[in-house]
BADRENDREN-725549 format. One record per residue (C-alpha): residue in one letter; chain; x, y, z. Coordinates in steps of 0.001 Angstrom, whole numbers. Example, Ala and Ser with C-alpha at 12.3 -4.5 7.8 and 13.67 -1.06 7.14 Angstrom:
{"A"; "A"; {12300; -4500; 7800}}
{"S"; "A"; {13670; -1060; 7140}}
END
This chain:
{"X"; "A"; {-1439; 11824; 3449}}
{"X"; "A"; {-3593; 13036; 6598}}
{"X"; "A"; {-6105; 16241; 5392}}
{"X"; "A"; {-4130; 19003; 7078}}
{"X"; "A"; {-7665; 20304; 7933}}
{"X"; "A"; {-7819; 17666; 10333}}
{"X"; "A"; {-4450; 18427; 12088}}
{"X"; "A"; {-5577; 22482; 12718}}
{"X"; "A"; {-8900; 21612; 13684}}
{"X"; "A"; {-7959; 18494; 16083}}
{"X"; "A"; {-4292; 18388; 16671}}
{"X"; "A"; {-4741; 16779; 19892}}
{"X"; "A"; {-6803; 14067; 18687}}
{"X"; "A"; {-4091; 13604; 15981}}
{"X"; "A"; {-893; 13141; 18220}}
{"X"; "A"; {-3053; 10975; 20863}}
{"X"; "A"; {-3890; 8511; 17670}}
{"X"; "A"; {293; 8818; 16224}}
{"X"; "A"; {1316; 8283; 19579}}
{"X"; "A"; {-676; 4923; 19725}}
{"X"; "A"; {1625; 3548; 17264}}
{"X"; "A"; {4720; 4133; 19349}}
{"X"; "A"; {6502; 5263; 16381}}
{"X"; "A"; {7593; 9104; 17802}}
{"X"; "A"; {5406; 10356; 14255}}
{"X"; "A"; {2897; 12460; 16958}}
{"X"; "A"; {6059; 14906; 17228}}
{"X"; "A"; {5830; 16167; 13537}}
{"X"; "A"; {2498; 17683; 14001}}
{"X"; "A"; {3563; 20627; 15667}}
{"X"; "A"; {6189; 21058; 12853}}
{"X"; "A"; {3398; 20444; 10228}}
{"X"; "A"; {1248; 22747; 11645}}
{"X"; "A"; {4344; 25490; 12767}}
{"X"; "A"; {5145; 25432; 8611}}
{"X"; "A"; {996; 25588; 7397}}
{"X"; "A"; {1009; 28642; 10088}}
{"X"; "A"; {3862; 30302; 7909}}
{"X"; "A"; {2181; 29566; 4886}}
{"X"; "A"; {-898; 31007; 6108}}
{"X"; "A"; {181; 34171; 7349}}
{"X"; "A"; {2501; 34547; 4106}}
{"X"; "A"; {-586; 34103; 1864}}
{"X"; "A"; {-2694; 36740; 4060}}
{"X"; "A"; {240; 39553; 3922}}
{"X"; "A"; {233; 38462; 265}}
{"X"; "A"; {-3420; 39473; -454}}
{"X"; "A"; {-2924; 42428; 1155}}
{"X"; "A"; {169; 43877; -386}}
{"X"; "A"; {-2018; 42885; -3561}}
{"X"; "A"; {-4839; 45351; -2480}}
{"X"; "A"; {-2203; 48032; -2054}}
{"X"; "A"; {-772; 47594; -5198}}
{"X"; "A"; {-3973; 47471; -7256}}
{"X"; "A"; {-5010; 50860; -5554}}
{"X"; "A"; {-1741; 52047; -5634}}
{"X"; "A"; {-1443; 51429; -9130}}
{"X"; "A"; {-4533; 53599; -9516}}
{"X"; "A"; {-3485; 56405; -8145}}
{"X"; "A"; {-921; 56323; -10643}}
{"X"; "A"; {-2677; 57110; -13329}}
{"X"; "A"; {-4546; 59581; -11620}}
{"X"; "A"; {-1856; 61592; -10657}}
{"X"; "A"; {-422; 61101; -14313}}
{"X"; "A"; {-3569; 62679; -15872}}
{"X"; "A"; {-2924; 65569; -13566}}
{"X"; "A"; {303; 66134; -14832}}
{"X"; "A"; {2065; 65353; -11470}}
{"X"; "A"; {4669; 63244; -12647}}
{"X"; "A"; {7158; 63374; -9728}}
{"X"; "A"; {4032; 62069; -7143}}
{"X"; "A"; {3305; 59487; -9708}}
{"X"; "A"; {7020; 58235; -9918}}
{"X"; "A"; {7112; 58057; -6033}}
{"X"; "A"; {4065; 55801; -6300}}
{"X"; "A"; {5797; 53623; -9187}}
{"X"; "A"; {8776; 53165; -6810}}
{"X"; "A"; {6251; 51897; -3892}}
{"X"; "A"; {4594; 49493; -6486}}
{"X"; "A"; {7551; 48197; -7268}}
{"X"; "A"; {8746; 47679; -3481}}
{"X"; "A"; {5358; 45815; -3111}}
{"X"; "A"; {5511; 43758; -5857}}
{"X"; "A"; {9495; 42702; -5053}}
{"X"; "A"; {7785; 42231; -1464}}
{"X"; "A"; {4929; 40125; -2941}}
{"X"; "A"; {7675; 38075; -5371}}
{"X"; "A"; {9341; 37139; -1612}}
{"X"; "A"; {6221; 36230; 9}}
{"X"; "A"; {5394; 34045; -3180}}
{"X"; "A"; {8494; 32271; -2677}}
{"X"; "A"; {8076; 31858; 1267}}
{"X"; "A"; {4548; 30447; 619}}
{"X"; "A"; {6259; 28016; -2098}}
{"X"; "A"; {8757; 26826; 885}}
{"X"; "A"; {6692; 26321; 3421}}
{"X"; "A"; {4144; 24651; 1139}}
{"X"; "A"; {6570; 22141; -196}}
{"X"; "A"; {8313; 21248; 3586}}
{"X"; "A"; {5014; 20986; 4942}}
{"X"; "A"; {3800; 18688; 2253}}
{"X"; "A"; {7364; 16424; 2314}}
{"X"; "A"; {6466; 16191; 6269}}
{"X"; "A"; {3421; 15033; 6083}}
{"X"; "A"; {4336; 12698; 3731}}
{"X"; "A"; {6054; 10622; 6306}}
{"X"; "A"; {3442; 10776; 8619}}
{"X"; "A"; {1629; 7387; 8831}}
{"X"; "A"; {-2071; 7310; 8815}}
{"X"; "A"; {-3870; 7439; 11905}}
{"X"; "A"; {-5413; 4328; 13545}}
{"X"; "A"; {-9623; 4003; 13575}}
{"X"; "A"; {-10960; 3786; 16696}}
{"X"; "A"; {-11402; 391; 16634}}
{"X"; "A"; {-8439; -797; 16242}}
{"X"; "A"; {-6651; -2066; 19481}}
{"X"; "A"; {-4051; -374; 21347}}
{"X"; "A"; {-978; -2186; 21422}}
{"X"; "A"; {2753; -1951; 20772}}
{"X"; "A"; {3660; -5592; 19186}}
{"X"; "A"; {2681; -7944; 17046}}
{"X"; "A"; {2103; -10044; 20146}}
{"X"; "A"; {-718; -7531; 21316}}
{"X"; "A"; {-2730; -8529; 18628}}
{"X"; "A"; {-6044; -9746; 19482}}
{"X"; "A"; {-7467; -12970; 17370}}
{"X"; "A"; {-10575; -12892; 15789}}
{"X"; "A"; {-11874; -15943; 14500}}
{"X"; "A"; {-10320; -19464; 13311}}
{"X"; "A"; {-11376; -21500; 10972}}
{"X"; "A"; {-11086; -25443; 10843}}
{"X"; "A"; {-8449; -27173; 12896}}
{"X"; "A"; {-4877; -28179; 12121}}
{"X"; "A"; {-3635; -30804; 9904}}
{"X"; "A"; {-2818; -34469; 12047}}
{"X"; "A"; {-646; -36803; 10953}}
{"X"; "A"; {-679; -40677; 11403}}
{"X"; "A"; {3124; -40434; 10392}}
{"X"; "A"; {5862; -38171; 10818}}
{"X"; "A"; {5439; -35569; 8340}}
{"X"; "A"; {7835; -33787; 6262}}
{"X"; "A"; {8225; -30368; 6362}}
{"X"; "A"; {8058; -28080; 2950}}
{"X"; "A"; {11683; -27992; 1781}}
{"X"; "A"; {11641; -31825; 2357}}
{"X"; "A"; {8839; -31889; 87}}
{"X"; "A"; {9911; -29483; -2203}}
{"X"; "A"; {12905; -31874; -2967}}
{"X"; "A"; {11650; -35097; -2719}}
{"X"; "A"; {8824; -33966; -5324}}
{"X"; "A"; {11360; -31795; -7252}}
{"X"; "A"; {9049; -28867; -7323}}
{"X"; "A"; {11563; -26136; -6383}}
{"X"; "A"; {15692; -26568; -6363}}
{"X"; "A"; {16826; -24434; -3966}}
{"X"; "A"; {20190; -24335; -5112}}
{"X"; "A"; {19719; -23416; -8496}}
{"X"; "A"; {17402; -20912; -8111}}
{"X"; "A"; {20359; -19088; -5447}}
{"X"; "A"; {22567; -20173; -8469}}
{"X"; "A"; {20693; -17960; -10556}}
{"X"; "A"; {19967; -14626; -8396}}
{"X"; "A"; {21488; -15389; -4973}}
{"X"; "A"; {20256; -16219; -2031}}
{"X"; "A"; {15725; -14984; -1433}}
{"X"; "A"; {15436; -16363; -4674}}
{"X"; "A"; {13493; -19819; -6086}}
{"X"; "A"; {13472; -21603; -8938}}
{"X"; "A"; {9935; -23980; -9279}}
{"X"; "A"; {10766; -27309; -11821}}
{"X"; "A"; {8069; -29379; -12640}}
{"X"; "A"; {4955; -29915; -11281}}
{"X"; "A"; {6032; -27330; -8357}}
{"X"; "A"; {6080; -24690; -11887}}
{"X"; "A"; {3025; -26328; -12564}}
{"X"; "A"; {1102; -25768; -9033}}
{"X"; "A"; {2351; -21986; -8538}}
{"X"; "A"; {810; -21925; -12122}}
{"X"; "A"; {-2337; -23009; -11022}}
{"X"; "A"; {-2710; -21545; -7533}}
{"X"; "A"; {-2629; -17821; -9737}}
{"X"; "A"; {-4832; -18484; -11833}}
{"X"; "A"; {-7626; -20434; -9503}}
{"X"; "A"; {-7168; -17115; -7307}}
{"X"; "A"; {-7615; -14839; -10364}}
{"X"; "A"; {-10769; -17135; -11399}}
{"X"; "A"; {-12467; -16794; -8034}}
{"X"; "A"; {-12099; -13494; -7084}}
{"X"; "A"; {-12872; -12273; -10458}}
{"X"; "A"; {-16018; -14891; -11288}}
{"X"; "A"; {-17426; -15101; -8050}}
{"X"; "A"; {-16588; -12243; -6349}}
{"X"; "A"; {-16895; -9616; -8632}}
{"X"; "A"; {-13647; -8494; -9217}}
{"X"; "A"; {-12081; -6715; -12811}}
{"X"; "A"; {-9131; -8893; -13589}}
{"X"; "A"; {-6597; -5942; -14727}}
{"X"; "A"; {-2540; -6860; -15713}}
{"X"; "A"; {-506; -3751; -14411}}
{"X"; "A"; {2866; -2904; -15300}}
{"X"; "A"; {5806; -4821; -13218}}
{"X"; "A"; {8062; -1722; -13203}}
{"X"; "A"; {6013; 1163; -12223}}
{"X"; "A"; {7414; 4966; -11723}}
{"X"; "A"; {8692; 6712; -8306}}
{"X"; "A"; {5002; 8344; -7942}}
{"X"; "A"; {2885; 5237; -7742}}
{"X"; "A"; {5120; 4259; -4993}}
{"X"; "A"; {5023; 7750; -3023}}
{"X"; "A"; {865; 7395; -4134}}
{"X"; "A"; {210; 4243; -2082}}
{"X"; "A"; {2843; 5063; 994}}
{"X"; "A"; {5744; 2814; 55}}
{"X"; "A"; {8121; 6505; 158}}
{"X"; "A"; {9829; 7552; 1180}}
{"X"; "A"; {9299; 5726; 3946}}
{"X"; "A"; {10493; 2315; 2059}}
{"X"; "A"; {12894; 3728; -30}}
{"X"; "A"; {15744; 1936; 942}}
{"X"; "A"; {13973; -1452; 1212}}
{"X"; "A"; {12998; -1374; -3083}}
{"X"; "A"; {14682; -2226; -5879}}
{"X"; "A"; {15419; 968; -7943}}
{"X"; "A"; {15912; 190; -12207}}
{"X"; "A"; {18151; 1849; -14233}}
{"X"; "A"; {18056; 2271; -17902}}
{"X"; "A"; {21242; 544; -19789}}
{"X"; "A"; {24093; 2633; -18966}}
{"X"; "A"; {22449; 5616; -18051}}
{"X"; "A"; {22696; 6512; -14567}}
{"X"; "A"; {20667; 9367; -14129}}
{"X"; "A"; {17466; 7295; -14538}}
{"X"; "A"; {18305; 5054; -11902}}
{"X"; "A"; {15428; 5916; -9136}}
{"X"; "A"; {13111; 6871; -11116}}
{"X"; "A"; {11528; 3451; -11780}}
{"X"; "A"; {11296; 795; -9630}}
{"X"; "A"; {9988; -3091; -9356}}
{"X"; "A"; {6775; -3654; -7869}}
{"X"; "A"; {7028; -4533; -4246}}
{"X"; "A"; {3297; -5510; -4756}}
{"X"; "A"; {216; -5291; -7109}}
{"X"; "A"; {-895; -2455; -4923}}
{"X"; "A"; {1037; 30; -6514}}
{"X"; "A"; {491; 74; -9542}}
{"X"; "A"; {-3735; -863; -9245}}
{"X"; "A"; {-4096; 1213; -6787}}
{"X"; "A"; {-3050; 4190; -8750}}
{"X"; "A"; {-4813; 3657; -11868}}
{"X"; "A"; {-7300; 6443; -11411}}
{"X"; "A"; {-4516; 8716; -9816}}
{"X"; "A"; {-4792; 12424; -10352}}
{"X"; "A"; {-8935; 11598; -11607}}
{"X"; "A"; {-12274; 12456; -10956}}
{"X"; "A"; {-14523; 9202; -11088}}
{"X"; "A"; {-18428; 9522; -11435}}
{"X"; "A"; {-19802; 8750; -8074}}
{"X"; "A"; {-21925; 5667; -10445}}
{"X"; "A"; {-18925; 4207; -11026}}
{"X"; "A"; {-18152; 3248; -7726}}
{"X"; "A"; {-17145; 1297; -5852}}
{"X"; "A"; {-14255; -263; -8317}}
{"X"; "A"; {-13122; -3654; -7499}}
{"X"; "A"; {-10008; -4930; -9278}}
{"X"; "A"; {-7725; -7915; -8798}}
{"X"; "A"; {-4053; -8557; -10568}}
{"X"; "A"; {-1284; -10967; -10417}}
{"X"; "A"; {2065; -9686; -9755}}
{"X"; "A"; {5517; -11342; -8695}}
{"X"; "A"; {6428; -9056; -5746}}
{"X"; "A"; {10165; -7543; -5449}}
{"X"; "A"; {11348; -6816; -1742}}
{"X"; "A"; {14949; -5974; -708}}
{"X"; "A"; {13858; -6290; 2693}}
{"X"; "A"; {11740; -9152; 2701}}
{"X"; "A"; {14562; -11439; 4015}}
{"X"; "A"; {16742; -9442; 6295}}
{"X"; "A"; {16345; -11641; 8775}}
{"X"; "A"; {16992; -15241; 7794}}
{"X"; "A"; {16811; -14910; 3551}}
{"X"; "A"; {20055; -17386; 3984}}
{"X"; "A"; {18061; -20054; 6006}}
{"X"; "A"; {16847; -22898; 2989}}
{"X"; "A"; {13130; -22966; 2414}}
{"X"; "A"; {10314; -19926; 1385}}
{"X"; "A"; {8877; -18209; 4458}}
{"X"; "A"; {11200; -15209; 3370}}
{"X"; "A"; {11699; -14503; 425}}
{"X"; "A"; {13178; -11346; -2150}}
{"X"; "A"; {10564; -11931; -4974}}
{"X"; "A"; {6818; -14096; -4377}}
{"X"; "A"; {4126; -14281; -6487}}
{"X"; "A"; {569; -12570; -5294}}
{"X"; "A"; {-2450; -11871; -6485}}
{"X"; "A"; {-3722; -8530; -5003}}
{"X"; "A"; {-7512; -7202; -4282}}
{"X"; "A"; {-8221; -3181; -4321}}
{"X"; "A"; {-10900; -1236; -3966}}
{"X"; "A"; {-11943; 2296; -4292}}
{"X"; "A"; {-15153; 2802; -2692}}
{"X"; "A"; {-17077; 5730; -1141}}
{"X"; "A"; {-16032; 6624; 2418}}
{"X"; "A"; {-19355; 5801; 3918}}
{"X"; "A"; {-19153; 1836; 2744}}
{"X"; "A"; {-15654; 1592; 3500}}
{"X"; "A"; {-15832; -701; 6231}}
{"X"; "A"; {-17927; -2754; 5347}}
{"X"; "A"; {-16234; -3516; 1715}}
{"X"; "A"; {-13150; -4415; 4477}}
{"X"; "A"; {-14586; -6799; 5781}}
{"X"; "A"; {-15752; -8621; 2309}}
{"X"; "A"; {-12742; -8373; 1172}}
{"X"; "A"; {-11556; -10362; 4199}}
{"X"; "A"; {-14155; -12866; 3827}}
{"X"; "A"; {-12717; -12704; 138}}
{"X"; "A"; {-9426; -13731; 1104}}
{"X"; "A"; {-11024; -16165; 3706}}
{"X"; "A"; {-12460; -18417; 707}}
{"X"; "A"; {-9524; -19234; -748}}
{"X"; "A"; {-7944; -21009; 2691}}
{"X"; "A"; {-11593; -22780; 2688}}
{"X"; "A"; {-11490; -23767; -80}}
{"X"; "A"; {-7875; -25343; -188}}
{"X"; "A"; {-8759; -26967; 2883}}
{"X"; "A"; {-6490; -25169; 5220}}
{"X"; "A"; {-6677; -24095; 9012}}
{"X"; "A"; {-5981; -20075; 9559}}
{"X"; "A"; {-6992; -17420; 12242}}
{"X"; "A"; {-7777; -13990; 11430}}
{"X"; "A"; {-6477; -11062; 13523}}
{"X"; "A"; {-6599; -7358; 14022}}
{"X"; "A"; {-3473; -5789; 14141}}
{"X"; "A"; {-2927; -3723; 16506}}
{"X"; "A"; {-1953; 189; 16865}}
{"X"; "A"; {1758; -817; 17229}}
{"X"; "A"; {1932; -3194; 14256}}
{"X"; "A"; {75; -1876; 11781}}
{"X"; "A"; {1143; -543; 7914}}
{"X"; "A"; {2057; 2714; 7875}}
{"X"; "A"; {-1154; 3567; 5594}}
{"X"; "A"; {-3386; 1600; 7082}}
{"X"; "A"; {-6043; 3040; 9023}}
{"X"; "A"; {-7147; -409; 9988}}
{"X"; "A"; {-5765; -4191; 9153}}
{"X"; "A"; {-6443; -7803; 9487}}
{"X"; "A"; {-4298; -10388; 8649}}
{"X"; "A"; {-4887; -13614; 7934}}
{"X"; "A"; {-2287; -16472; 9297}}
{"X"; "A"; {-2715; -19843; 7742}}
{"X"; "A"; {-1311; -23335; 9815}}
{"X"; "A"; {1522; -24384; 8455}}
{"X"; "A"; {1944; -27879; 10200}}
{"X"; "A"; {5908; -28312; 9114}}
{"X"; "A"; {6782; -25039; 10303}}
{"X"; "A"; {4563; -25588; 13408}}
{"X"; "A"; {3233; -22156; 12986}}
{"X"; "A"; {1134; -19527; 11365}}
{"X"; "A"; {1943; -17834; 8537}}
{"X"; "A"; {1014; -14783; 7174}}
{"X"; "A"; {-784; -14808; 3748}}
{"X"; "A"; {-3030; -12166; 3741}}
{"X"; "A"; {-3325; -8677; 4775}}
{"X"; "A"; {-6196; -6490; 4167}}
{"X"; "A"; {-6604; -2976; 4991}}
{"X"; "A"; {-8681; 416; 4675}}
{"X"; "A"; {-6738; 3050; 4019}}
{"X"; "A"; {-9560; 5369; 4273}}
{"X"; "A"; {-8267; 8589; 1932}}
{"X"; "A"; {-4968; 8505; 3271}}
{"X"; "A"; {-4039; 7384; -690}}
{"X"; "A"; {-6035; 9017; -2605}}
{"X"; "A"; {-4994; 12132; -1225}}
{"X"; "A"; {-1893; 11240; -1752}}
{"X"; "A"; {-2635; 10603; -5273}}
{"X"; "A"; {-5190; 13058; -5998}}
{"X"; "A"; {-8006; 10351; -6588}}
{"X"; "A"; {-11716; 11513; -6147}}
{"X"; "A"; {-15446; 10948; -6938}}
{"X"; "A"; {-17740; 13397; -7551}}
{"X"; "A"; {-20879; 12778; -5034}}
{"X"; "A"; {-23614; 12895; -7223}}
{"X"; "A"; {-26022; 13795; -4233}}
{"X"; "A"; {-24180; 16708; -3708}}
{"X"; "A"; {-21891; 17582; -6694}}
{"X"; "A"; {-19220; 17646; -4050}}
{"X"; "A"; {-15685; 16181; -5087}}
{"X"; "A"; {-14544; 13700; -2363}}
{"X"; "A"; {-11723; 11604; -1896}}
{"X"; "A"; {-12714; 7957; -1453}}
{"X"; "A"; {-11754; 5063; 842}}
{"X"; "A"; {-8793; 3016; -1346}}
{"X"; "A"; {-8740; -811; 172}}
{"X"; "A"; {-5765; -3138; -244}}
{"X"; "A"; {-5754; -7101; 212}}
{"X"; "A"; {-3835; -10069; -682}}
{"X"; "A"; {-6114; -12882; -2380}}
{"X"; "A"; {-3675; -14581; -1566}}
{"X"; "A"; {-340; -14454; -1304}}
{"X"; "A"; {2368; -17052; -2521}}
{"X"; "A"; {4604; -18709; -1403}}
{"X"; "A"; {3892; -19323; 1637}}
{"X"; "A"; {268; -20806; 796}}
{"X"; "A"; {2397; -23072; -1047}}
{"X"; "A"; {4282; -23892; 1444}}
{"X"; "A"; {1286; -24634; 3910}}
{"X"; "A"; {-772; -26786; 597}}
{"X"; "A"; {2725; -28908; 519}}
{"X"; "A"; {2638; -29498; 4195}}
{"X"; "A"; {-1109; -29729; 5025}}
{"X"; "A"; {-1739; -32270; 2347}}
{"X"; "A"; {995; -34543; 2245}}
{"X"; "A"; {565; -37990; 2785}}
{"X"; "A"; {2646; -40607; 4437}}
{"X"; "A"; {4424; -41445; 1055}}
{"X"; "A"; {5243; -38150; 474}}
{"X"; "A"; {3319; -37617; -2075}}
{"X"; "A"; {952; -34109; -1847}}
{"X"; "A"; {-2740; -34692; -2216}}
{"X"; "A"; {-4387; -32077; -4885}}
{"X"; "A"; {-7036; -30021; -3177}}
{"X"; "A"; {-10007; -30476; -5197}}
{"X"; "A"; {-10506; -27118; -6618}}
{"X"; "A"; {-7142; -26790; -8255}}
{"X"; "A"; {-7566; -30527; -10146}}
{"X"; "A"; {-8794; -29353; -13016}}
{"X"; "A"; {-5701; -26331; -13178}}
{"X"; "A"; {-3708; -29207; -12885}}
{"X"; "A"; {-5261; -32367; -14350}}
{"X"; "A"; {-3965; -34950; -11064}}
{"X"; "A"; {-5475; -35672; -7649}}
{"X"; "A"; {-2262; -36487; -6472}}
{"X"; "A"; {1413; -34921; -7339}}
{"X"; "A"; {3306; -37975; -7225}}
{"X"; "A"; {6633; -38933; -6012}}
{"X"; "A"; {9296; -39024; -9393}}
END
C-alpha cells in the first residue's frame, strides 16, 4: 500500500499521480487522510487523558494517607470517567485505523515519473523491436490449424473435461509445453542467476491481499473450499500467478541487508476467472482460464530498483532471442498499467497466424508498494535502519501464447513445426512431424 507519510506530507503530488491513471482512485485521498486525521487527534486526547489519570491517580493516595477519604473517592470517580473515556478513544483509534488501512488498500500504486501519461493501451509508446516477422513462401497455417493437424492440443476434449478456457496438450504438444518450462527454468536459473523455488499452487487469502490481487481482484479468482465445509470457502484460493505465492515468501520478515537482492524464479499453471471474458468461447489459446508460466521476482534495495527492472526485461528478452521470435517491448502507460505497478513493460511477441502481437511478458517495479503491504523489510546495514525494499515481478515467459507464436513462426510449408535449436535436446527432434 502507499506510506501514508507520503499522502500527509504531499497529498497533492499524490492525487495529480492517481489521477494520471484515470481510474477516479485520486478521490480517496482526502478520505484516507480525513480518517488518519481522526486517528491522530484520538491518539493525542488519548495521551493526555493518560497524563491526567496517572496524576490523578496520585493524588489518590495522597489524599488517602491524609485520611480524606470522601476527596479521594471523588478523585476515584474522575479516574474512572477518564479511563471509560480513554477505553472510547481506544476504540475510535481502532476504527479509524482499520477503515483507513481497508482504503488504502484499494488504492493503486502511484505511477514513476517516467512513465508516460496516457489513458489506453493504445497510448503506449514502443520501445525497441527485435528481429523482423516470420515470411512465408506458402500460405501458412495459423495455431489451432497446427495444433490439430500435429495433434498437440484437442480442443474439444480438453472443454470436455473443464469447459470452455480450458486445454488439453496430447503428444508431442504435452511434450513441447514440457520442454518450453523447463528450458525457461534452466536459463533463468543457470545463466541468469536466479533460485529455482516450487511454491504452493493454492496459497491463502493474505498472499493475495500481499501482492495487490484484493480485493481489488476478488471476484475475478477462483476461491477453494474444503470438502463439504463451507465456511472455508475464501479463505484459499488458486494461484492466478507465481507472483503470489514467491513474492510473499519473506512476508512479515526482516532480511539482512547482505542478503539482498533475492532473485527467484518458479513454474506455476496460472488460474484466472477472468482471463477469458471476452472471447474464452472462440477455439484456439490467446485466452485462456488456466496457462502455464514461469515467473521472475525480485526483492532488491530501493536504490537498485530500476536498474534490476530493466535486467529482468532483458531477462525475459532472451528467451524470444533465443526461440527465434520477433517482439517489441513497450512502456505502459499511466492509463494501462497494473494496479501495483509503479512502472511496467511488456513484452509483445509476433504471432504471424494471428497477425498480431501478443503479450507474453510483463515486468514491473513495484517499488514498496508490496512489501508494505506484506510487512517485508531489510535492515540497511549502513545505517541499522529497517527499510522496505523494491519487490519486482516478471514473466520469463509466459505460456501459451509463446506456444502459440513457436507453432506459427516455425512452421513449414508441410505443416510440420521446425524445433528451435535450444529446446532439441528437451525434446530429442529438430522437427515435430506431421502423424
Amino acid at each position: 500500500m502507499l506510506d501514508i507519510k507520503l499522502l500527509r506530507e504531499k497529498p497533492d503530488l499524490v492525487r495529480e499521480r492517481l489521477a494520471s491513471r484515470h481510474g477516479g482512485d485520486d478521490a480517496k485521498v482526502s478520505e484516507v487522510l480525513a480518517l488518519d486525521e481522526r486517528r491522530r487527534c484520538a491518539l493525542a486526547e488519548v495521551e493526555k487523558l493518560k497524563a491526567q489519570r496517572n496524576a490523578a491517580s496520585k493524588e489518590i493516595g495522597a489524599l488517602m494517607a491524609q485520611k480524606k477519604s470522601a476527596d479521594a473517592d471523588a478523585k476515584k470517580a474522575e479516574v474512572r470517567a477518564i479511563g471509560d473515556r480513554i477505553t472510547a478513544l481506544d476504540h475510535e483509534v481502532a476504527e479509524a485505523a482499520m477503515r483507513r488501512d481497508e482504503l488504502l488498500l484499494t488504492i493503486p500504486n502511484v505511477p514513476h515519473p517516467s512513465v508516460a501519461l496516457g489513458a489506453t493501451a493504445e497510448e503506449n509508446p514502443e520501445v525497441r523491436r527485435w528481429g523482423s516477422p516470420a515470411s512465408f513462401a506458402f500460405q501458412p497455417l495459423n495455431h489451432v490449424a497446427l495444433c490439430e493437424k500435429l495433434r498437440l492440443v484437442d480442443f474439444a476434449r480438453g472443454a470436455k473435461l473443464s469447459g470452455s478456457g480450458f486445454l488439453l496438450y496430447t503428444g508431442w504438444g504435452a511434450r513441447l509445453e514440457r520442454a518450453l518450462i523447463n528450458f525457461l527454468l534452466d536459463l533463468h536459473q543457470r545463466e541468469h542467476g536466479y533460485q529455482e523455488v516450487a511454491p504452493p499452487f493454492i496459497i491463502g487469502e493474505h498472499c493475495m491481499v500481499g501482492v495487490g490481487q484484493f480485493p481489488k481482484f476478488r471476484d475475478q479468482a477462483y476461491a477453494v473450499q474444503e470438502g463439504l465445509d463451507a465456511s472455508t470457502l475464501g479463505k484459499l484460493y488458486l494461484l492466478p500467478t507465481a507472483e503470489a505465492p514467491v513474492a510473499n515468501i519473506h512476508r512479515e520478515e526482516i532480511l539482512p541487508g547482505a542478503d539482498l537482492p533475492v532473485r527467484y524464479v518458479a513454474y506455476s499453471p496460472c488460474f484466472r476467472a477472468e482471463a477469458g471474458a471476452a472471447g474464452v468461447g472462440t477455439r484456439g489459446m490467446i485466452r485462456v482460464h488456466q496457462f502455464d508460466k514461469v515467473e521472475l521476482i525480485k526483492i532488491v534495495p530501493p536504490e537498485f530498483g530500476y536498474d534490476e527492472l530493466e535486467a529482468m526485461v532483458r531477462n525475459a528478452e532472451t528467451v524470444l532471442q533465443r526461440l527465434g521470435l520477433h517482439y517489441r517491448v513497450i512502456n505502459l502507460c499511466t492509463g494501462d498499467m497494473g494496479f501495483a505497478s509503479a512502472k511496467t513493460y511488456d513484452i509483445e511477441v509476433w504471432a504471424p497466424g494471428q497477425g498480431q502481437f501478443l503479450e507474453v511478458s510483463s515486468c514491473s517495479n513495484c517499488e514498496d508498494y508490496q512489501a508494505r503491504r506484506m510487512n517485508l523489510r531489510f535492515k540497511d546495514a549502513a545505517s541499522g535502519d529497517n527499510r522496505f525494499p523494491h519487490i519486482l515481478n516478471g514473466s520469463g515467459t509466459a505460456l501459451a501464447r509463446l506456444f502459440v507464436a513457436l507453432l506459427e513462426t516455425h512452421q513449414r510449408a508441410d505443416g510440420s513445426v521446425l524445433v528451435p535449436e535450444p529446446l532439441r535436446p528437451y525434446l530429442g527432434i529438430d522437427v515435430i512431424p506431421i502423424p
